[in-house]
C-alpha positions in Angstrom: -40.9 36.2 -40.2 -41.7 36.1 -36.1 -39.9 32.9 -34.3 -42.5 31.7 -32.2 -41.6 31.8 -28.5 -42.3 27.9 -28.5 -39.7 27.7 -31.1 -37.1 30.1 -29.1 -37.4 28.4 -25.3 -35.6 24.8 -26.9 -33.1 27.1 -28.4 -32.1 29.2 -25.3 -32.4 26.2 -23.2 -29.8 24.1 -25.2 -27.8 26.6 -25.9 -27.7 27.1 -21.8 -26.8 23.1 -21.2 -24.2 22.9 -24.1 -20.6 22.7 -22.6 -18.8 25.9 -22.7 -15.4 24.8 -23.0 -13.0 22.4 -24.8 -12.4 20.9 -21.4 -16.7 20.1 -20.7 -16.4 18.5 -24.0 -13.6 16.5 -22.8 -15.4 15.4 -19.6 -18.5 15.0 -20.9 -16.4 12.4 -23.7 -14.2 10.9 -20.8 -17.6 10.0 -18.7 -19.0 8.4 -21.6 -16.1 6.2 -22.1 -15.9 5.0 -18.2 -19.7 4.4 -18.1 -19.0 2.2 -21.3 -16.0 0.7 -20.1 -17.8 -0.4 -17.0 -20.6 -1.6 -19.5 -18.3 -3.7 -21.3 -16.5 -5.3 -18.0 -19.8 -6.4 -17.2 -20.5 -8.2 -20.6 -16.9 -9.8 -20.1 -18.0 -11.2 -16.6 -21.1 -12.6 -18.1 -19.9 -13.8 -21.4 -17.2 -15.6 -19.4 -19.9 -17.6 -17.4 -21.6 -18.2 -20.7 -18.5 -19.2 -22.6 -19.7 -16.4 -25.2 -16.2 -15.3 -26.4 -17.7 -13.3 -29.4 -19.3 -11.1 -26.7 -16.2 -11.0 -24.4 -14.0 -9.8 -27.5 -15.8 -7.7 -28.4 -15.9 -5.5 -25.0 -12.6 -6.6 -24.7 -11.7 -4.8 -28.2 -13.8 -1.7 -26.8 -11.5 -1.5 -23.7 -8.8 -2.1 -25.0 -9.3 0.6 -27.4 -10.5 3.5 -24.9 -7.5 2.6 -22.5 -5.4 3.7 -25.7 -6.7 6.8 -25.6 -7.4 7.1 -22.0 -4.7 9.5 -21.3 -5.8 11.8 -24.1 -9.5 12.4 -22.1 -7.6 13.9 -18.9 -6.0 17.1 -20.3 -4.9 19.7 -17.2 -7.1 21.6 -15.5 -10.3 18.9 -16.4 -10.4 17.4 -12.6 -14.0 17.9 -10.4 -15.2 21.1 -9.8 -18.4 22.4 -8.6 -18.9 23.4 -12.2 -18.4 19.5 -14.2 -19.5 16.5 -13.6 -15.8 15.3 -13.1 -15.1 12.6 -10.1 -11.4 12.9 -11.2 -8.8 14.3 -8.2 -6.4 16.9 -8.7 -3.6 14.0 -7.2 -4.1 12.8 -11.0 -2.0 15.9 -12.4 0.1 15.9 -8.7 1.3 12.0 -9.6 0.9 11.9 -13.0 3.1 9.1 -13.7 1.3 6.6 -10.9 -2.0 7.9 -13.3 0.1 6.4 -16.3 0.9 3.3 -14.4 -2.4 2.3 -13.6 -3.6 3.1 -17.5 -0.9 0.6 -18.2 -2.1 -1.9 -16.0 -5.0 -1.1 -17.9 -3.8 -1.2 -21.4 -1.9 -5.0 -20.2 -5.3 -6.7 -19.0 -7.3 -5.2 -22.2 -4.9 -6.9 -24.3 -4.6 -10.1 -21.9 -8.7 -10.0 -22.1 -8.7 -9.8 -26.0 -6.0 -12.5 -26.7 -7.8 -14.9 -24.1 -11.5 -14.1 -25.6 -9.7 -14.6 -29.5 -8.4 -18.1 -28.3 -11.9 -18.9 -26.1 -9.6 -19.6 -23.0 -11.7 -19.3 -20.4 -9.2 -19.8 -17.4 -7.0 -16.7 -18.6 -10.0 -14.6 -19.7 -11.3 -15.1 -15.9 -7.3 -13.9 -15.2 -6.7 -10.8 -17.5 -10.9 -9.6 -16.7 -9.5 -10.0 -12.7 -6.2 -8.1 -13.3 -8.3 -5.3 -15.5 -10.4 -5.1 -12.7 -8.0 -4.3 -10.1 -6.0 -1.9 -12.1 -9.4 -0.1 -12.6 -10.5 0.3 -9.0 -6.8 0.7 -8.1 -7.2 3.8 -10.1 -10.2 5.0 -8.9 -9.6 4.5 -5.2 -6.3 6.5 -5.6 -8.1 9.2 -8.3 -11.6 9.4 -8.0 -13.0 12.2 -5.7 
């Protein structure tokens, strides 16, 4: 039976786009978390003004669950290239534990956020989103390319 060359072109194409490495895979995954990451701080922010705190835990839960695994997304050797779609500096793998730091700051507002959202207090919810916030763009100001 002939493959069509309709049918082939798809093929070849997507075969041409998939990642070629363990470390694209990783990327690609670790982009996908910090676009939804930055999704979720949004929902926070407006949840807060709307006093939705089923929203704002939720996010907050999603957060707080890709800063746990943060770390695992940024193996050596994974920083920007001309090759990726990486923003992430090689300073990340040069001051490694300053990298941690910040994911800990990160790790501390996620949880602040979620205990604040589970007990609809507004005023510290405000407080851990503002501290989550900063540790974030403290983190990308020192790592992002």
């Amino acid at each position: 039976m002939l493959i069509k060359n309709y049918t082939i072109l798809p093929i070849f194409l997507l075969v041409l786009s998939w990642p070629t490495s363990a470390s694209e895979n990783v990327i690609l995954a670790r982009i996908t978390n910090m676009q939804k990451a930055d999704s979720d701080m949004t929902k926070i922010r407006k949840s807060t003004s709307n006093s939705n705190y089923q929203q704002a835990r939720e996010a907050a839960e999603s957060i707080k669950n890709w800063a746990n695994i943060m770390l695992d997304y940024f193996p050596k050797g994974s920083g920007a290239s001309i090759n990726n779609q990486s923003t992430a500096s090689s300073q990340i793998w040069e001051n490694l534990e300053l990298f941690k730091y910040f994911i800990e700051n990160k790790q501390k507002g996620a949880n602040h956020m979620l205990f604040a959202a589970e007990n609809e207090n507004k005023q510290a919810l405000i407080k851990a989103f503002n501290a989550t916030r900063e540790a974030c763009n403290a983190c990308h100001e020192e790592f992002r390319n």
